[in-house]
C-alpha positions in Angstrom: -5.1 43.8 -130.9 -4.3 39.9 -130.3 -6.8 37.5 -130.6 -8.6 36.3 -127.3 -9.6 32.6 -127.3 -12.6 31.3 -127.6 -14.6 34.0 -129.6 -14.4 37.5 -130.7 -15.2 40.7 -129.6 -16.8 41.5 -125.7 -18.2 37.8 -126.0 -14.3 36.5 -126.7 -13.6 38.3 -124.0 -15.8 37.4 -121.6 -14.8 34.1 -122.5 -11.1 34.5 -122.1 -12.0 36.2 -118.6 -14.2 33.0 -117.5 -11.9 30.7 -118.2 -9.0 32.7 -116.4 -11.2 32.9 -113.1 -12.0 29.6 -113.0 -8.4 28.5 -113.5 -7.7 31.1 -110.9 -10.2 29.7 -108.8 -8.9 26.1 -108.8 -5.5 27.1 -108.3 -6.6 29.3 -105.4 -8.7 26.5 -103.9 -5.7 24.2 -104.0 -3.3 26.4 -102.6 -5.9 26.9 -99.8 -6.8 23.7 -99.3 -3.0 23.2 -99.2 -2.4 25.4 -96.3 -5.5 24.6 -94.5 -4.7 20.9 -94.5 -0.8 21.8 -93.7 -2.5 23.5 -90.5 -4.4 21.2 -89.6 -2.1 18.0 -89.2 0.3 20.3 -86.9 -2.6 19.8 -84.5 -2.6 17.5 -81.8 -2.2 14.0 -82.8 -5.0 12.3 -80.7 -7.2 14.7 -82.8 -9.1 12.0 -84.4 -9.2 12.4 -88.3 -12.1 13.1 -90.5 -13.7 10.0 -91.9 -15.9 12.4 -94.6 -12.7 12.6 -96.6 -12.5 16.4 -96.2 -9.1 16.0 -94.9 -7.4 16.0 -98.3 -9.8 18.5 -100.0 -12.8 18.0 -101.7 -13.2 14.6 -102.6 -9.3 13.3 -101.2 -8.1 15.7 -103.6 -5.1 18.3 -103.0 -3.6 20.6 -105.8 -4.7 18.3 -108.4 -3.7 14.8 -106.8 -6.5 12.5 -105.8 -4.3 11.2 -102.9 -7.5 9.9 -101.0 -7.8 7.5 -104.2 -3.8 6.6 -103.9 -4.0 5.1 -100.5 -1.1 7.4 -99.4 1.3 5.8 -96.6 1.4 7.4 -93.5 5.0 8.0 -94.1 3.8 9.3 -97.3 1.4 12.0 -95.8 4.0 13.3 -93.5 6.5 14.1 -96.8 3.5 15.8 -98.3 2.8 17.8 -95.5 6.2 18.9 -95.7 6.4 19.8 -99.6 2.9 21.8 -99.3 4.8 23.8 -95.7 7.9 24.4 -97.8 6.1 25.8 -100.3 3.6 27.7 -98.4 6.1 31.0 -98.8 6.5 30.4 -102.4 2.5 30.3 -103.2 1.1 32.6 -100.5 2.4 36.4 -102.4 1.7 34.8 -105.7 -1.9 33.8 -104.9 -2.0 36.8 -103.0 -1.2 39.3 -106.2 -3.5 36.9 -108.3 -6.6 38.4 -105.7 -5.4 41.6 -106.0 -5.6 41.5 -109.7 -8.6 40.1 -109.6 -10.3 42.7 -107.4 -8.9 44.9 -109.3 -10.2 43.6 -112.2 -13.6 43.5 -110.9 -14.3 47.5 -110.5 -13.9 47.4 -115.1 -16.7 44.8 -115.1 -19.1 46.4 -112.8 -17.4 50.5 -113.3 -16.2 52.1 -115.7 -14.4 50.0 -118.5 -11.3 51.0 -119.0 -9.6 48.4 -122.0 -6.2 49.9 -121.9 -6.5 49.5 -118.0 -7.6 46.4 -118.2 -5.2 44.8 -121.1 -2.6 46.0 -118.5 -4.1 44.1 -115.6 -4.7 41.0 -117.5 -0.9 40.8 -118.6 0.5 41.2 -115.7 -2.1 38.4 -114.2 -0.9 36.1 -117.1 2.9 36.8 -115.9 1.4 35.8 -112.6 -0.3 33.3 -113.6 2.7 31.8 -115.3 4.9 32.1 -111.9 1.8 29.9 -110.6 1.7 26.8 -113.0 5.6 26.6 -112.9 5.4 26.6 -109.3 3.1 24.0 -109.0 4.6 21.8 -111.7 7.2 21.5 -109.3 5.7 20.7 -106.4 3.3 18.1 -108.6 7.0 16.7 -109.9 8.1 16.7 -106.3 4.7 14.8 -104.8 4.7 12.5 -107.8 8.1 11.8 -106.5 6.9 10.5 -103.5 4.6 7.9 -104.7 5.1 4.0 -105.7 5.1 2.9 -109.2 1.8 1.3 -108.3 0.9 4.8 -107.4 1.8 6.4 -110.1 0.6 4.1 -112.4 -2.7 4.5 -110.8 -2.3 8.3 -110.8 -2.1 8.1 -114.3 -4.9 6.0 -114.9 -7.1 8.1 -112.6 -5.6 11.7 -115.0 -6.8 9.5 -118.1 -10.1 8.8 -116.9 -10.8 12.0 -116.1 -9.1 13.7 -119.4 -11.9 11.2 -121.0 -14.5 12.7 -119.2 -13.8 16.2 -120.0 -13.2 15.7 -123.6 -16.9 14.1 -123.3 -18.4 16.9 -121.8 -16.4 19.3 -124.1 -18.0 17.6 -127.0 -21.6 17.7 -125.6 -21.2 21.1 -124.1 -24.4 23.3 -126.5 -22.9 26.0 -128.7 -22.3 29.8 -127.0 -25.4 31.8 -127.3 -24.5 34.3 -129.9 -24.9 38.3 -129.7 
C-alpha cells in the first residue's frame, strides 16, 4: 500500500482525508461563490451593490483572487463575470462528482469501512480532483490576464504575504496528538 501523507496508519489517513475535504471545500466554496456572484450581477442594474464586500466572496475574494484588494475596473468586473459564466459548464459536473464522492465517502466513516471501497473512491476523487485544479489554473491564467501590471504586481505581493503567513502558522501549528 502507498504511503498517505502526513502520518501513518488510520491517523495518516485521517490526515490525508482532512486535508482533501478542506481543499475540496475551498474549491467548492469558490466555484459557488463563483456562480452565485455570476447570478447576481445579471440582476437589475439599479440594484444597488453591497458595500459589506460580500459581493466578491468572503472578504472581496473569488476562486483565490482578492479582487476587492485589486481595485478591479468596472470594465474589468464585466470580463470576469464573463470568464466565471463561461466556465460555469466546465466546473458545475466536476464539482458536482466531487459531492457525490464525497457523500459517498461519508457512509465508510460513519458505516461500515470498507478500504478497498474506499481506496477506489479516493482515486477516482484524486482524478477529479486533478480535472479541478487544471481547470481552475486556467481560468486563474485567464483572470490574471485581465489585470494591470500594477495589478498583478500587487496580486503577487498580496500571494507572498499570505504564503508568509501560512508558513508561520505551519511552523507554530502543536504536534498531532499521537495514538
Amino acid at each position: 500500500m502507498a504511503q498517505v501523507p502526513g502520518g501513518t496508519g488510520l491517523q495518516g489517513v485521517k490526515e490525508f482525508m482532512k486535508s482533501i475535504r478542506f481543499r475540496l471545500l475551498v474549491a467548492a466554496l469558490a466555484v459557488t461563490l463563483g456562480g452565485a456572484i455570476a447570478k447576481s450581477q445579471t440582476a437589475d442594474a439599479t440594484t444597488p451593490q453591497p458595500t459589506h464586500g460580500h459581493a466578491w466572496g468572503m472578504h472581496g475574494h473569488m476562486m483565490g483572487f482578492p479582487f476587492k484588494q485589486l481595485d478591479l475596473t468596472d470594465a474589468q468586473r464585466a470580463q470576469v463575470k464573463e470568464v466565471m459564466q463561461k466556465e460555469h459548464a466546465t466546473m458545475k459536473p466536476l464539482m458536482q462528482q466531487m459531492h457525490t464522492m464525497q457523500q459517498q465517502l461519508k457512509q465508510y466513516s460513519e458505516g461500515t469501512y470498507d478500504e478497498a471501497k474506499v481506496q477506489a473512491l479516493v482515486t477516482q476523487q484524486s482524478q477529479t480532483l486533478v480535472q479541478l485544479k487544471v481547470q481552475e489554473t486556467r481560468i486563474h491564467n485567464e483572470v490574471y490576464q485581465l489585470l494591470t501590471s500594477d495589478q498583478q504586481a500587487k496580486l503577487k505581493e498580496i500571494e507572498a504575504n499570505h504564503e508568509a503567513r501560512m508558513q508561520q502558522h505551519m511552523q507554530s501549528a502543536p504536534p498531532a496528538a499521537q495514538e
